[in-house]
MMTF fields as JSON, N, C-alpha, C and O atoms, coordinates in Angstrom:
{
  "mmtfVersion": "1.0.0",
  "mmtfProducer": "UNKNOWN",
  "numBonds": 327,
  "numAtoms": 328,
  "numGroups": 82,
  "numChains": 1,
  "numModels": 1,
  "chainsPerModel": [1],
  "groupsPerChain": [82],
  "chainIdList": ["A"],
  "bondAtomList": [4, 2, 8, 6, 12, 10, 16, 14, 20, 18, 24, 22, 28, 26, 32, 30, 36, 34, 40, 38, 44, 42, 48, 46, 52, 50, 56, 54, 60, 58, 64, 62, 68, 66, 72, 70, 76, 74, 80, 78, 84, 82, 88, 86, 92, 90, 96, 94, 100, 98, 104, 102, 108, 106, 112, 110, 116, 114, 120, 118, 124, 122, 128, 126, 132, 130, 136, 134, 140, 138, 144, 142, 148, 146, 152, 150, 156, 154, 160, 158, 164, 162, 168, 166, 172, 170, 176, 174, 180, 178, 184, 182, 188, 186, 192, 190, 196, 194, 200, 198, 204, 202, 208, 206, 212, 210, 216, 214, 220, 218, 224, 222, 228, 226, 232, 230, 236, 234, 240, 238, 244, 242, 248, 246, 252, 250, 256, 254, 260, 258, 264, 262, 268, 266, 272, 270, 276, 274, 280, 278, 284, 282, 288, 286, 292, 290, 296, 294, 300, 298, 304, 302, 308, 306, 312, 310, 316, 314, 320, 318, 324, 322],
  "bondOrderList": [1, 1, 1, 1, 1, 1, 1, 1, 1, 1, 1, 1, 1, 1, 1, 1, 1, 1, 1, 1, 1, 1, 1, 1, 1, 1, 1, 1, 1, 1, 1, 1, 1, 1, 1, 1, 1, 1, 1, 1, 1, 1, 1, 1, 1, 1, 1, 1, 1, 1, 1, 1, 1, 1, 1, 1, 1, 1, 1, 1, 1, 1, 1, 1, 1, 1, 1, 1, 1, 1, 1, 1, 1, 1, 1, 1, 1, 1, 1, 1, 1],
  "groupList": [{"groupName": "UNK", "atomNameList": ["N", "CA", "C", "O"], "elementList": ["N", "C", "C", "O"], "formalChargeList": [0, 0, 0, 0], "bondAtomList": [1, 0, 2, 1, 3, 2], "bondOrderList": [1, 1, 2], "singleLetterCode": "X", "chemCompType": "L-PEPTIDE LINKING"}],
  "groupTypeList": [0, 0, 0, 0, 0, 0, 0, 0, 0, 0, 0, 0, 0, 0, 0, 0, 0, 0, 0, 0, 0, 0, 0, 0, 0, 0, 0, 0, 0, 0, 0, 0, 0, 0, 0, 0, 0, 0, 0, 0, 0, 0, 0, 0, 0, 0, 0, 0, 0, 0, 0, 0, 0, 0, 0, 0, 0, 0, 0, 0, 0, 0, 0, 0, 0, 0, 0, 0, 0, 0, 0, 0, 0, 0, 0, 0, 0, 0, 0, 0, 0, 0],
  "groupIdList": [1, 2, 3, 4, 5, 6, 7, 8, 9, 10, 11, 12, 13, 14, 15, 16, 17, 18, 19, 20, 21, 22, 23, 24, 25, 26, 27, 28, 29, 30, 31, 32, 33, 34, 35, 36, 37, 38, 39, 40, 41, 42, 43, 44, 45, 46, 47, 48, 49, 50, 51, 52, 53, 54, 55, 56, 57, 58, 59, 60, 61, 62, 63, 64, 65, 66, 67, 68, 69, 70, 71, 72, 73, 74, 75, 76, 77, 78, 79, 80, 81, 82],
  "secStructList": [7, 7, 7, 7, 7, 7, 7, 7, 1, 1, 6, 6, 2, 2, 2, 2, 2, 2, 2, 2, 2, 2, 2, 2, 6, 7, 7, 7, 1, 7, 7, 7, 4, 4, 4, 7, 6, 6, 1, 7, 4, 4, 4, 1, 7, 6, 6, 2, 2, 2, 2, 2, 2, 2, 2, 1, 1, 7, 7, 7, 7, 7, 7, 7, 2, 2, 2, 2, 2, 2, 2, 6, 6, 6, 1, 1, 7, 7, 7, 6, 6, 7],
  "xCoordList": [-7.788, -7.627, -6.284, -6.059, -5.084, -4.688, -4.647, -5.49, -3.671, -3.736, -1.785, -0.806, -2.039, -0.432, -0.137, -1.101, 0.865, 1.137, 2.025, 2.784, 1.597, 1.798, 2.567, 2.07, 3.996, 4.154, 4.286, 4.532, 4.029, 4.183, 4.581, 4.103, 5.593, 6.265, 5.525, 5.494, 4.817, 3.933, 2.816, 2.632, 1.21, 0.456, -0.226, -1.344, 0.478, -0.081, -0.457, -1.459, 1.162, 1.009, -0.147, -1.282, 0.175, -1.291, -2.574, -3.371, -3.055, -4.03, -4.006, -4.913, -3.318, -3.272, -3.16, -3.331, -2.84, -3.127, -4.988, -5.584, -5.211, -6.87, -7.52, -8.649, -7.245, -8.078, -7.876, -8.934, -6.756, -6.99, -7.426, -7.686, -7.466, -8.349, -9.41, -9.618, -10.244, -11.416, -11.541, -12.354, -10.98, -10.403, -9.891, -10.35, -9.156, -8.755, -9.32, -8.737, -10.331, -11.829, -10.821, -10.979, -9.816, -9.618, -10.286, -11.035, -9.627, -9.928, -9.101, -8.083, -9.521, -9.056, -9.151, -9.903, -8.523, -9.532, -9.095, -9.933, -7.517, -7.191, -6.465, -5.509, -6.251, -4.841, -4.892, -5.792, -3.587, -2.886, -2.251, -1.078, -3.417, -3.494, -2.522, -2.251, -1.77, -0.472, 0.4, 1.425, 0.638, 1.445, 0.983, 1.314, -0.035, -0.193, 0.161, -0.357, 1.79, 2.645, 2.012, 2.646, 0.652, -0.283, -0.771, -1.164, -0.738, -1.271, -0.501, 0.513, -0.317, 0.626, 0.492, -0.542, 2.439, 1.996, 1.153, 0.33, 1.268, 0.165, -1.256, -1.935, -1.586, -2.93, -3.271, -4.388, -1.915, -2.035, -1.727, -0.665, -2.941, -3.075, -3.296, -3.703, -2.899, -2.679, -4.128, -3.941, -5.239, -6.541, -6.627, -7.002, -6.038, -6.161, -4.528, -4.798, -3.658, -2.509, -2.756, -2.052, -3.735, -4.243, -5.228, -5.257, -6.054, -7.15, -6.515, -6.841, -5.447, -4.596, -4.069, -4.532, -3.277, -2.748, -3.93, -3.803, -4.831, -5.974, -6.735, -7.059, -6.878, -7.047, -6.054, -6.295, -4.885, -4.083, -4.28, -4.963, -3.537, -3.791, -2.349, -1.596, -1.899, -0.824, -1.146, -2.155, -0.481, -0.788, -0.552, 0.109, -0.763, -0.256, -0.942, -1.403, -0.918, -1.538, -0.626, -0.16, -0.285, 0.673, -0.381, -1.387, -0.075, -0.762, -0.279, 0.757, -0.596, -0.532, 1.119, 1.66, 1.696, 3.226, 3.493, 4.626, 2.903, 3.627, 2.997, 3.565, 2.269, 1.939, 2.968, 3.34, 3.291, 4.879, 5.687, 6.154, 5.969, 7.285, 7.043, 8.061, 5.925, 6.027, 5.923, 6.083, 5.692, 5.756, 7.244, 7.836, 7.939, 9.181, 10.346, 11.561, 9.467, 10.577, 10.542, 11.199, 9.284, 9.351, 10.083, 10.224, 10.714, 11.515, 13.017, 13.764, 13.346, 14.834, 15.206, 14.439, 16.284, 16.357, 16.384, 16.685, 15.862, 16.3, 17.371, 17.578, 18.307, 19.443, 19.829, 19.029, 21.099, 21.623, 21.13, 21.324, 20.834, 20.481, 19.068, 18.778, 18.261, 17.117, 16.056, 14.999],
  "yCoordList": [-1.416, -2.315, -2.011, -0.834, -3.223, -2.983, -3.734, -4.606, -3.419, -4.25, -4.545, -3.979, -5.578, -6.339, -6.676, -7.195, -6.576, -7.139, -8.233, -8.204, -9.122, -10.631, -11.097, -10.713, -12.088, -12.126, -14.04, -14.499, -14.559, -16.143, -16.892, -16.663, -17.756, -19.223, -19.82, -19.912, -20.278, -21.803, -21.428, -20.368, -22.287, -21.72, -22.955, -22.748, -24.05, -24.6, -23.841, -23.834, -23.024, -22.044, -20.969, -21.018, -20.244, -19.541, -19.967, -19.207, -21.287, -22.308, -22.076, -21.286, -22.437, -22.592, -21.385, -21.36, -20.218, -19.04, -17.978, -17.129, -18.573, -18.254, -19.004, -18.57, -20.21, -20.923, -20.29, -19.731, -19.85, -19.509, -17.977, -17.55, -17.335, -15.66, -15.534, -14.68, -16.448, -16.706, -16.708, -15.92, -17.313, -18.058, -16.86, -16.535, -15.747, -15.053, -13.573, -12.611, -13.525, -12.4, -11.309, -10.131, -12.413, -11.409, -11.909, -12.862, -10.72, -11.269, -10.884, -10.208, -11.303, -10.894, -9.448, -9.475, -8.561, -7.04, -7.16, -7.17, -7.268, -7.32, -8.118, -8.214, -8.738, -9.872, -8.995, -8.439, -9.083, -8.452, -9.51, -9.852, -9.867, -10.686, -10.672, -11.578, -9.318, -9.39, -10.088, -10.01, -10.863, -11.338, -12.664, -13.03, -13.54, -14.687, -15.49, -15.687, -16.312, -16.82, -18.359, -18.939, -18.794, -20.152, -19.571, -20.405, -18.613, -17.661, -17.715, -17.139, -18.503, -17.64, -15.964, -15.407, -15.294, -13.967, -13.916, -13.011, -14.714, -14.364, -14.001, -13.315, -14.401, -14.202, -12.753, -12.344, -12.093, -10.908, -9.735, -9.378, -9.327, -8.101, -6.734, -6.416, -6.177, -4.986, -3.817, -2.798, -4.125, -3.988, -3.936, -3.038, -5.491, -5.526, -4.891, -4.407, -4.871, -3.954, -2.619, -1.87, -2.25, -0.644, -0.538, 0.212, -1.648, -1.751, -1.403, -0.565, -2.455, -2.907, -1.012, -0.234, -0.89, 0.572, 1.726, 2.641, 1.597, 2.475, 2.537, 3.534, 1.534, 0.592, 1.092, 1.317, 1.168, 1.401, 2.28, 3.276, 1.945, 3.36, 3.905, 3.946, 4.452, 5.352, 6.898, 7.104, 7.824, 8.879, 9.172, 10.209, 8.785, 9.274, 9.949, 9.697, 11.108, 12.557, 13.583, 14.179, 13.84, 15.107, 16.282, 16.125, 17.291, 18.332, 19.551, 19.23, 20.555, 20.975, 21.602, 22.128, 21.65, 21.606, 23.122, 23.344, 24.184, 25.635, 25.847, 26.712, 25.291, 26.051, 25.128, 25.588, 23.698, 23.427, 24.338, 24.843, 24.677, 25.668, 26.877, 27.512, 27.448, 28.647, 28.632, 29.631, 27.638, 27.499, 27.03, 27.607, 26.07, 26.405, 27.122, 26.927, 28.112, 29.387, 30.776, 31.734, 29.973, 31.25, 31.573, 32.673, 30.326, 30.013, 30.543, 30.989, 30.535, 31.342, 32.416, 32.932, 32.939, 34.416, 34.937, 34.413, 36.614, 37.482, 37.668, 38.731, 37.625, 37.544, 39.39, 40.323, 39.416, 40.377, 41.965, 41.856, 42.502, 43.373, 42.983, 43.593, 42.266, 42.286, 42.432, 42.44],
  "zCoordList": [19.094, 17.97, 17.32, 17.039, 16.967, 16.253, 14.87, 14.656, 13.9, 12.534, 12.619, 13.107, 11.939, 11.771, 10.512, 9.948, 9.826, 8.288, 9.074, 10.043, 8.259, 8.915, 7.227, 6.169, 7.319, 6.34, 7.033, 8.148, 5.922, 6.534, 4.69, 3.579, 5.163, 3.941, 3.025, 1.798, 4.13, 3.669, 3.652, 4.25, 2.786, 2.796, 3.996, 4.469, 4.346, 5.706, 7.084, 7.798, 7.142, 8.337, 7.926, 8.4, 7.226, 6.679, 6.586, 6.036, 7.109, 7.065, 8.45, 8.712, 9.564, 10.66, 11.386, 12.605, 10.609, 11.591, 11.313, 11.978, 10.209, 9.875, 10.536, 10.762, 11.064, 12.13, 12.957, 13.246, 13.882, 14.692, 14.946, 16.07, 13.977, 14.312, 14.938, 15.799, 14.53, 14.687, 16.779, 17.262, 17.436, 18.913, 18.961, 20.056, 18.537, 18.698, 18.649, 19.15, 18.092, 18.06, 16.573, 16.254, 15.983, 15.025, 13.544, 13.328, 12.44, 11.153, 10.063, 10.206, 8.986, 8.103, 7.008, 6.033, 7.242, 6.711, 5.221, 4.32, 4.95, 3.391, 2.763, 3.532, 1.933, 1.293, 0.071, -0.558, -0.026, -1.47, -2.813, -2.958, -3.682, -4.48, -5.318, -6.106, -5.145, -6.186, -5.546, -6.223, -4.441, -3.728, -3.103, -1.975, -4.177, -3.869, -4.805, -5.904, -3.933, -4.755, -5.606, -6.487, -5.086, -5.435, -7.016, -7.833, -7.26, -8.42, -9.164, -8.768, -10.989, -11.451, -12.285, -12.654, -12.435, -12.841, -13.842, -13.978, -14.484, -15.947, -15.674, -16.438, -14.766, -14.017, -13.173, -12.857, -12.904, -12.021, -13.135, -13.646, -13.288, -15.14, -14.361, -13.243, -15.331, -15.002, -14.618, -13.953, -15.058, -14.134, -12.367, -11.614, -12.066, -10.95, -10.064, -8.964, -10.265, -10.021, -9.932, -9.255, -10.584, -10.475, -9.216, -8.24, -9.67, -8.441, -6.889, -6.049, -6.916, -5.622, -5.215, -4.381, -5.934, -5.676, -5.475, -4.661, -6.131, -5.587, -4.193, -3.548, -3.984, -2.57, -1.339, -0.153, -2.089, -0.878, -0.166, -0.405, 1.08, 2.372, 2.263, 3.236, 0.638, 0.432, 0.075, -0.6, 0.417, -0.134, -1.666, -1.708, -2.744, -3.72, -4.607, -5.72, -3.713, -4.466, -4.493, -3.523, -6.234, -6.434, -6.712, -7.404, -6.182, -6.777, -7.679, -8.261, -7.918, -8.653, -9.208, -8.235, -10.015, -9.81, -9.905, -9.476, -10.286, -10.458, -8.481, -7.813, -8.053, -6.897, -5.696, -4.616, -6.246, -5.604, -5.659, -4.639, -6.733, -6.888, -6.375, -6.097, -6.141, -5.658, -4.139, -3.439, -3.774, -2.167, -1.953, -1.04, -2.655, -2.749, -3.057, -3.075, -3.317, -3.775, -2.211, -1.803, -1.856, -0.762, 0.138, 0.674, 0.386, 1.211, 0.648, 1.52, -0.261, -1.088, -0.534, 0.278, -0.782, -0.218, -1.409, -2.481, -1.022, -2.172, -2.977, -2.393, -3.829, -4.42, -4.357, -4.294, -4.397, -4.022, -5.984, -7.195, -5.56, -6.697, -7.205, -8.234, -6.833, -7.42, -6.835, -7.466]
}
């Protein structure tokens, strides 16, 4: 199986390629509502912008920041006299 980000113009062609998934044994897994230009922005609130980013298949997990730095320090060299 794979997955494709499909970007398409018109929402005709986008009409005409959901017909054909179907003939095609594919589907639809996600649409990203912040990016449906038939929508106006006033309608896309900041609830669902959070939603969207939570959703995502991004990593955005910082962790803890003194145990960054100390894994980045290990790597330093010793300084001369100390």
């Amino acid at each position: 199986m794979s997955q494709l980000l499909i970007e398409i113009d018109t929402p005709e062609d986008e009409a005409i390629l959901r017909s054909l998934l179907p003939k095609l044994n594919g589907r639809v897994v996600a649409t990203n509502p912040l990016l449906d230009e038939s929508r106006p922005i006033e309608q896309t609130n900041l609830k669902e912008a959070i939603r969207v980013l939570r959703n995502a298949n991004t990593a955005l997990k910082f962790g803890e920041a003194a145990e960054w730095q100390r894994n980045e320090r290990d790597g330093d060299r010793t300084l001369y006299g100390r």
